[in-house]
C-alpha positions as CSV (number, residue, x, y, z in Angstrom):
1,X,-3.7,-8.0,6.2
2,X,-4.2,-5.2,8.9
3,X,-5.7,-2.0,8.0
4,X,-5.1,0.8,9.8
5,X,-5.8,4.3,9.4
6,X,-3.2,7.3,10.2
7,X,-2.7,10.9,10.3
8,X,0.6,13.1,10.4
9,X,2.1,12.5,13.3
10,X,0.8,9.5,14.4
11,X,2.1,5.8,15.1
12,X,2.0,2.3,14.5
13,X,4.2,-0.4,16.8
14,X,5.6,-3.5,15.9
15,X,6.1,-6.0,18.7
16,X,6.4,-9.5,19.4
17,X,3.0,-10.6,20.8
18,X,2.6,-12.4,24.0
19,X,2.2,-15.8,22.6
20,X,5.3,-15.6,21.0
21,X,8.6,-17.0,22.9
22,X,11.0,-13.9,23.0
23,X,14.2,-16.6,21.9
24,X,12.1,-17.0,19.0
25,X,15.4,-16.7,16.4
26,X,14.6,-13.8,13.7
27,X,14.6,-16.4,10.7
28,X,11.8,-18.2,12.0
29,X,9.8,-14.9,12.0
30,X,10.5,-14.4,8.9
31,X,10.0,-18.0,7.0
32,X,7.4,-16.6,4.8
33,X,9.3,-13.5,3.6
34,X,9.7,-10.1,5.1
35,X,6.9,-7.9,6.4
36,X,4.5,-6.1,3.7
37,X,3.6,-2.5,4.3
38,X,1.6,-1.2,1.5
39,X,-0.4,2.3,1.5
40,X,-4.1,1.5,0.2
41,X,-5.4,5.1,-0.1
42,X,-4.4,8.8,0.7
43,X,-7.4,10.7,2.1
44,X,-6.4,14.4,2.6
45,X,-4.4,14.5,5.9
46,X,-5.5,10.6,6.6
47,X,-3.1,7.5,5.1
48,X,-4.7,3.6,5.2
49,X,-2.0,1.4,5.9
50,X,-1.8,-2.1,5.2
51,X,0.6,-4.8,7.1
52,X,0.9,-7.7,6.3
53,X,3.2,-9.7,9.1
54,X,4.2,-12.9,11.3
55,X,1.4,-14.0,13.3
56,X,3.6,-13.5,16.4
57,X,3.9,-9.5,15.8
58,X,1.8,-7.4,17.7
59,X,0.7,-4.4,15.3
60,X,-1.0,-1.9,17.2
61,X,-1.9,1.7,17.1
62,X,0.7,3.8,19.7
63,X,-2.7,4.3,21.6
64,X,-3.4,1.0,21.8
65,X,-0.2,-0.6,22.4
66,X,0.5,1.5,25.5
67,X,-3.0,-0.1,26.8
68,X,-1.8,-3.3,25.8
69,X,1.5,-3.1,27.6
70,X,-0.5,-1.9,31.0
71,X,-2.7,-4.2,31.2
72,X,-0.1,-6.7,30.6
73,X,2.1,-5.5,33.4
74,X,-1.2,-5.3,35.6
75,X,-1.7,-9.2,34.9
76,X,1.6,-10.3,35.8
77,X,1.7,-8.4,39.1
78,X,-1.2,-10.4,40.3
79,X,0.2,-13.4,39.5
């Protein structure tokens, strides 16, 4: 399980990561049951977050994801 940590306003994405095929049918994602998102604690303004998920989901902070997505895009134009 992921833990994450969140304040108001702030965001978590859900993708498919790059190891998994994009045809990849939705039931197959799902085998093992549907995603599991379960607050652990409630700090003042701060939430902890836990996410349980497919292997082949990319859960990342907003911050991190729009990294993520650059440096994937950077990759593939030097290829």
């Amino acid at each position: 399980m992921l833990i994450l940590t969140r304040k108001p306003g702030q965001i978590i994405k859900i993708a498919h990561a790059a190891n998994l095929d994009p045809y990849t049918p939705i039931g197959e994602v799902f085998v093992n049951g549907p995603m599991e998102v379960m607050v652990s604690s409630v700090h003042g303004r701060q939430v902890r977050i836990g996410i349980r998920a497919h292997p082949g989901l990319l859960i990342l902070r907003a911050e991190l994801y729009a990294r993520s997505i650059e440096r994937v895009l950077r990759h593939k134009l030097r290829v």
